[in-house]
C-alpha positions as CSV (number, residue, x, y, z in Angstrom):
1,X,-30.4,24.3,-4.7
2,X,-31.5,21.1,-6.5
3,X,-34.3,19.1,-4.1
4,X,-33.2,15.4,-5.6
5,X,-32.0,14.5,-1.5
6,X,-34.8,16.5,0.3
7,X,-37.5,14.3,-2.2
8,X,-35.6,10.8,-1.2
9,X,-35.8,11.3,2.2
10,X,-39.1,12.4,2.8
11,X,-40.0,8.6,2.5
12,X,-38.3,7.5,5.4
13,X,-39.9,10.8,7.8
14,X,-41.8,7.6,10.2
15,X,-37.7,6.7,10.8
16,X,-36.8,10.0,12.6
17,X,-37.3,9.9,16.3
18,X,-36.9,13.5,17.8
19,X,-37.3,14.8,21.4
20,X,-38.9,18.7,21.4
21,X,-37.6,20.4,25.1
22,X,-38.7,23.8,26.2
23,X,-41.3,26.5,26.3
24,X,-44.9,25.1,25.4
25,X,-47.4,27.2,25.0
26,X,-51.4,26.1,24.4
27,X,-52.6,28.2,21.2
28,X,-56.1,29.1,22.4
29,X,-58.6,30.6,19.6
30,X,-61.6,31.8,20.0
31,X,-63.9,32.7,17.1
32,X,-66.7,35.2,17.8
33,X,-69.6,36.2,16.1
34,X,-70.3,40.2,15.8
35,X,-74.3,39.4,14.7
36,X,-74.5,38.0,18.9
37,X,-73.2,40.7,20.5
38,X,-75.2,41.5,24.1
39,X,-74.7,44.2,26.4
40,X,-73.8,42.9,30.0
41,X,-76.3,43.7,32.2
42,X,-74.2,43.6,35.0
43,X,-72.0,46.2,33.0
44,X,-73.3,48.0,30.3
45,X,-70.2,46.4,27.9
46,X,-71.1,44.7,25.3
47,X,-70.2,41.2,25.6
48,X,-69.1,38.9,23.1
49,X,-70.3,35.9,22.0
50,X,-68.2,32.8,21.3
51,X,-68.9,30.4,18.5
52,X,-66.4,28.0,18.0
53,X,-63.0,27.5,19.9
54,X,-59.5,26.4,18.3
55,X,-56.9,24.6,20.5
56,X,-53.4,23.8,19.4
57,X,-50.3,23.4,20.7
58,X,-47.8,26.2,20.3
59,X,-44.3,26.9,20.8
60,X,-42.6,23.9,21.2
61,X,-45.9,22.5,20.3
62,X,-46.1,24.0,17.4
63,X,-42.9,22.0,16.6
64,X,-43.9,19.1,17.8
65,X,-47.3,19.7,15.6
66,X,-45.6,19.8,12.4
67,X,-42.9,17.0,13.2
68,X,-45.9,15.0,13.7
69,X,-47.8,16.0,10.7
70,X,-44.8,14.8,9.0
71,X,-44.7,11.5,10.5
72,X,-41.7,12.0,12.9
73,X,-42.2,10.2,16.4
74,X,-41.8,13.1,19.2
75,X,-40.9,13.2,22.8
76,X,-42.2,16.2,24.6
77,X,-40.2,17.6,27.5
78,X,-41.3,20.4,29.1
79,X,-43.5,22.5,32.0
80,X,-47.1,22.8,32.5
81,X,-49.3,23.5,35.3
82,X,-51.7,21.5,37.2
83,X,-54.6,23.3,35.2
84,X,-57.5,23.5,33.0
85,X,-55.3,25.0,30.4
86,X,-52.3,22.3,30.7
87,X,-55.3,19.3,30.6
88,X,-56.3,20.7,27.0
89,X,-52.1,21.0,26.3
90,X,-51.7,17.3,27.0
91,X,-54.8,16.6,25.4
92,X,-53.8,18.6,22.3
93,X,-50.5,17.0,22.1
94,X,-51.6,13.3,22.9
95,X,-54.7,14.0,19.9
96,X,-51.9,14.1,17.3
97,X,-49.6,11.1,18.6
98,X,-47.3,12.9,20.9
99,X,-45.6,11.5,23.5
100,X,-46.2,13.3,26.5
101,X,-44.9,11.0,29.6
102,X,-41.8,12.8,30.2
103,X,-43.9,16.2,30.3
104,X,-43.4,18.2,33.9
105,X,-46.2,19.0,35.6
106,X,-46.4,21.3,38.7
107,X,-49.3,23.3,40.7
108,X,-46.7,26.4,41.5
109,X,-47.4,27.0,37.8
110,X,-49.8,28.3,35.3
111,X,-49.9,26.6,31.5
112,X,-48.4,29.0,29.7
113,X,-51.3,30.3,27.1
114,X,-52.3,32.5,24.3
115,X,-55.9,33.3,23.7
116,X,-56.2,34.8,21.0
117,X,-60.1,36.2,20.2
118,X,-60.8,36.0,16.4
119,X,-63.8,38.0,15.2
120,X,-66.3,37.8,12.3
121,X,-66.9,35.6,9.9
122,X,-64.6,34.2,7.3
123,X,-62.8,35.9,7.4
124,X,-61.5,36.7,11.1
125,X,-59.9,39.2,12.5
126,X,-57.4,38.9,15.7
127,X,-57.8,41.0,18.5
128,X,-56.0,42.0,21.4
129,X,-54.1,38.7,22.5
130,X,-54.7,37.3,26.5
131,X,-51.8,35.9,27.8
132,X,-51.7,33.2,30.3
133,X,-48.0,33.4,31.9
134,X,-45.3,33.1,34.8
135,X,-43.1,35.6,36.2
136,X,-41.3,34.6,39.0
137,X,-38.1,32.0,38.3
138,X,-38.5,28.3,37.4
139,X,-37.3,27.1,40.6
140,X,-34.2,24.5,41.0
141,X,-36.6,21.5,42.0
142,X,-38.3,22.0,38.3
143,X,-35.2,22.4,36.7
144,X,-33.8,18.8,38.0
145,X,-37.3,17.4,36.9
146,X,-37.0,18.6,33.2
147,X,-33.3,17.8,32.9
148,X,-33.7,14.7,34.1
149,X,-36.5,13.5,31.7
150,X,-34.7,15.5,28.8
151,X,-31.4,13.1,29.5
152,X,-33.9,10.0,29.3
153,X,-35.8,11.4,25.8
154,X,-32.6,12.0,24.3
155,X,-31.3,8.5,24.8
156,X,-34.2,7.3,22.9
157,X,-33.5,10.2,19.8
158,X,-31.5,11.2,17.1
159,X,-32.4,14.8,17.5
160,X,-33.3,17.5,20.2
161,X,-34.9,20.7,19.3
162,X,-34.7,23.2,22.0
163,X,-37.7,26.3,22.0
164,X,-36.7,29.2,23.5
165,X,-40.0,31.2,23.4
166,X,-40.1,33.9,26.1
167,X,-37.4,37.1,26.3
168,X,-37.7,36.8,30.3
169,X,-34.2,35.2,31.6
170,X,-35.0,32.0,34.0
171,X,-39.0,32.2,34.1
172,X,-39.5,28.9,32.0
173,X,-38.4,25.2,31.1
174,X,-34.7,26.9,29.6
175,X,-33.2,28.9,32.4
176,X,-29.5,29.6,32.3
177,X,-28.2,26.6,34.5
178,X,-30.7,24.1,31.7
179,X,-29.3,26.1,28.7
180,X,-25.4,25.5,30.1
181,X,-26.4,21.8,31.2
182,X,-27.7,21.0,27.4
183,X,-24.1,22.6,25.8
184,X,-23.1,19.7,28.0
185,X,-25.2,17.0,27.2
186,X,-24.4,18.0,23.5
187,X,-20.7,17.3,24.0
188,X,-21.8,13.5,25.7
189,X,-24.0,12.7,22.3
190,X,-22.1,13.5,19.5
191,X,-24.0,11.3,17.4
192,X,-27.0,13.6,17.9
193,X,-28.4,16.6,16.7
194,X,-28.6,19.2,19.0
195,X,-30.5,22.4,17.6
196,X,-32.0,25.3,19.3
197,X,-34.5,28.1,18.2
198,X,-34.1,30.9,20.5
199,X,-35.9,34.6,20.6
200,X,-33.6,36.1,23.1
201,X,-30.4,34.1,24.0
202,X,-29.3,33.0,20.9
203,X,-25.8,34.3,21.7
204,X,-25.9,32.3,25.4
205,X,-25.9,28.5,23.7
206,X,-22.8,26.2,22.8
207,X,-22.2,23.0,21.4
208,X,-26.0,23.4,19.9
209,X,-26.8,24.3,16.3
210,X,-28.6,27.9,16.5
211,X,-31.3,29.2,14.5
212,X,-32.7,33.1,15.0
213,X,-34.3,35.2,12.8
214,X,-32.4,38.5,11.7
215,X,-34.1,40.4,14.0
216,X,-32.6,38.1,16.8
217,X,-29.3,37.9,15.4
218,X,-26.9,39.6,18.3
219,X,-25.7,42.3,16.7
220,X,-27.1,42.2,13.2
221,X,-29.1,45.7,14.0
222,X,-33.2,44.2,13.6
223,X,-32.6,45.1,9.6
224,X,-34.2,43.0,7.7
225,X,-32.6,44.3,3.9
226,X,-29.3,44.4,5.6
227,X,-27.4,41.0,4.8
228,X,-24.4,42.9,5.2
229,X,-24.7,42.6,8.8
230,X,-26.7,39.3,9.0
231,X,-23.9,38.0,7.2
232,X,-21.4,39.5,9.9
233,X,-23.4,38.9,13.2
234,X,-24.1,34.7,11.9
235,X,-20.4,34.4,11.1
236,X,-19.4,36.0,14.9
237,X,-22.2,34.0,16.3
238,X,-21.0,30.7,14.7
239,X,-17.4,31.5,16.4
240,X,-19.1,31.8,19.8
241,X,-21.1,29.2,19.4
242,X,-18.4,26.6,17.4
243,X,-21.4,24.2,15.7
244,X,-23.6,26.2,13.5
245,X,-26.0,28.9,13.0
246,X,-29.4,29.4,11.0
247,X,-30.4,32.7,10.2
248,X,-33.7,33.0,8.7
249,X,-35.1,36.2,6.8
250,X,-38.2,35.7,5.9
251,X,-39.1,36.7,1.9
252,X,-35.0,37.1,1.6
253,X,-34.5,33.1,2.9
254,X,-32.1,32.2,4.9
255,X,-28.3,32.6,5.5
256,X,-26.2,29.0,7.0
257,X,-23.1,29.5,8.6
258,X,-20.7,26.3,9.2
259,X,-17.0,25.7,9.6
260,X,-15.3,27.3,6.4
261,X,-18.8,28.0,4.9
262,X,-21.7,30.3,4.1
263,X,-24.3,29.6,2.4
264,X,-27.8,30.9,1.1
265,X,-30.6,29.8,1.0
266,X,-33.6,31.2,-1.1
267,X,-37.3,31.3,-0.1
268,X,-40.1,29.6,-1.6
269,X,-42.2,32.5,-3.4
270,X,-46.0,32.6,-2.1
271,X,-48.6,34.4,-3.4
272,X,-51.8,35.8,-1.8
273,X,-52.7,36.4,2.3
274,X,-50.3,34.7,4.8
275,X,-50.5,34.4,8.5
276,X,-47.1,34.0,10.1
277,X,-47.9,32.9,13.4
278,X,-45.5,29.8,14.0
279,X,-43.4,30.3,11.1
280,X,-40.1,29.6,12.7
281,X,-41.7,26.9,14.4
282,X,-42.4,25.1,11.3
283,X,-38.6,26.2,10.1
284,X,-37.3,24.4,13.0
285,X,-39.3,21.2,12.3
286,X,-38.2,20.9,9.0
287,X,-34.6,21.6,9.9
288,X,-34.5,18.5,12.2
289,X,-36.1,16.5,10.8
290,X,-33.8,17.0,7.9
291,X,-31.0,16.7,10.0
292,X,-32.3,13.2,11.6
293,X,-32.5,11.7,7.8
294,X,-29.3,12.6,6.8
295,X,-29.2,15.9,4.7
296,X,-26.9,18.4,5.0
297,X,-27.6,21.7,7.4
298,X,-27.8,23.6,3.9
299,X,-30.7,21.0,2.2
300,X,-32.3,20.9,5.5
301,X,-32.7,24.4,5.9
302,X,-34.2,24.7,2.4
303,X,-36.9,22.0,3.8
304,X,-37.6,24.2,6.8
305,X,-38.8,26.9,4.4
306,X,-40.4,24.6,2.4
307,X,-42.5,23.9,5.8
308,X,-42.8,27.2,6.6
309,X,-44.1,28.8,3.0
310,X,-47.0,26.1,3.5
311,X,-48.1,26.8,6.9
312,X,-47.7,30.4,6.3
313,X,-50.7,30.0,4.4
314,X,-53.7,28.7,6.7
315,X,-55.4,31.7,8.3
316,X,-56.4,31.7,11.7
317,X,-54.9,28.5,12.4
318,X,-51.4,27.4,14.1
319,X,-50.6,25.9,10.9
320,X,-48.6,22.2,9.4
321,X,-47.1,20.5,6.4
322,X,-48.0,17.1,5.4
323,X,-45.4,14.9,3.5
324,X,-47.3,15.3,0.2
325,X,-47.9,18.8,0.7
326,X,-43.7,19.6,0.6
327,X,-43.1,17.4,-1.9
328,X,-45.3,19.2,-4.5
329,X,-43.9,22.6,-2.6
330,X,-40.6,21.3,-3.3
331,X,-41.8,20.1,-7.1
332,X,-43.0,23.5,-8.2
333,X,-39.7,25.2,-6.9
334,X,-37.5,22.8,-8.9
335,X,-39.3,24.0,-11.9
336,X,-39.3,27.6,-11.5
């Protein structure tokens, strides 16, 4: 695919105003060093010792993260709780120029977090992951809070990303009564992009351009060598869905489905360790921010995994693009 649009628009990246609704997470790292080890006294375990912390946003922040490192203007819509880990959230998201009014926040609620202990010394190694979450229903009070301040962001945007993160139904910001409410807010804003990344109910969404991975696909079998069946579950999926559907595949790219076309999309080679912790995040900014300048859903999905093959390379970190980081990405593919 030639890069001659994707290059032209990445000038004008301070122009796109997008809205990021959903399931944010706060990315929580923290690095220990093995040479401080102590034994508890209170417990005879040996206790570790922690050096240096990492906070990000993730999830939808990770979006949000990367839109930003691009120069988009974000909205952020979604829930967090009246704690110590949603004060770092905001704090995280507000650091890198976020806007964070229209965030929810509730004390029936815990942030939802990953702390994720890293240990040794350049390099790290991740161990077991702690998660902070809730599992009871996101009650009908929340839901008119968050669908009320997604109706005001998306007034103000030409594009809304929706993040899906979580496989349990109705115990976050999307619940079945928000996902059915956005096919309709879709339908009243034609004139903006509407695109959801979801890990467990991609099939559930209309109206809403879809992006899974093949493993997500409904129906495609979890094979990652067989585009047989990607190619069948994103066309079925695209006639449920009547907009659009991404399919990404990681090393094999990515598959587009529209009205009356298919098309492929090839991955950007990379060479050496990768870490691919918020990869689709980083697919999903790139995709709408693309969207929001103008290029096709084909061109910006090839700029989604331009995103993606450069945040797949910082270790340890939730990882972003800069501007001038895809456009030499996107250089050295045009010349391979």
């Amino acid at each position: 695919m030639k890069t001659d649009n994707i290059l032209k628009v990445l000038d004008r990246t301070g122009d796109s105003v997008i809205t990021v609704f959903g399931d944010y997470c706060l990315d929580k790292y923290l690095y220990i060093d093995p040479s401080r080890d102590e034994i508890s006294l209170e417990t005879g375990l040996v206790a570790y010792q922690t050096v240096r912390k990492g906070l990000y946003p993730g999830a939808a922040g990770t979006v949000v993260n990367n839109l930003r490192a691009l120069g988009a203007r974000v909205h952020c819509v979604g829930l967090i709780g009246e704690d110590g880990e949603g004060y770092e959230l905001l704090k995280c998201l507000e650091r890198i120029g976020a806007d964070t009014a229209l965030m929810v926040r509730s004390g029936d609620i815990f942030t939802n977090t990953y702390i994720k202990p890293m240990r040794g010394n350049d390099p790290y190694v991740e161990m077991n992951r702690i998660d902070i979450r809730n599992f009871k229903e996101t009650s009908k009070e929340l839901e008119d809070r968050l669908l009320g301040n997604l109706e005001k962001a998306a007034r103000e945007s030409s594009g809304v990303v929706i993040i899906e993160q979580f496989l349990e139904r109705n115990y976050a910001a999307v619940t079945d009564r928000v996902r059915s409410e956005l096919a309709d807010m879709a339908a009243r804003y034609p004139d903006k992009f509407f695109y959801a990344d979801s890990r467990g109910y991609a099939g559930l969404y209309r109206n809403i351009i879809i992006k899974c991975n093949e493993r997500e696909l409904p129906g495609a079998g979890g094979g990652e060598e067989d585009s047989e069946a990607v190619v069948e579950g994103g066309k079925a999926l695209l006639e449920d869905n009547g907009r659009a559907v991404v399919v990404t595949m990681g090393a094999n790219g990515a598959y587009v489905f529209e009205k009356g076309a298919q098309t492929h999309i090839p991955a950007f080679p990379v060479e050496g360790p990768i870490d691919i912790v918020g990869a689709g995040d980083a697919t999903s900014a790139g995709i709408i921010i693309g969207l929001t300048l103008g290029l096709t859903l084909p061109e910006a999905a090839l700029l989604g995994g331009c995103v993606s093959s450069i945040t797949i390379q910082q270790l340890g970190v939730t990882g972003t693009a800069t501007v001038d980081q895809v456009k030499c990405r996107l250089g050295e593919y045009g010349a391979v």
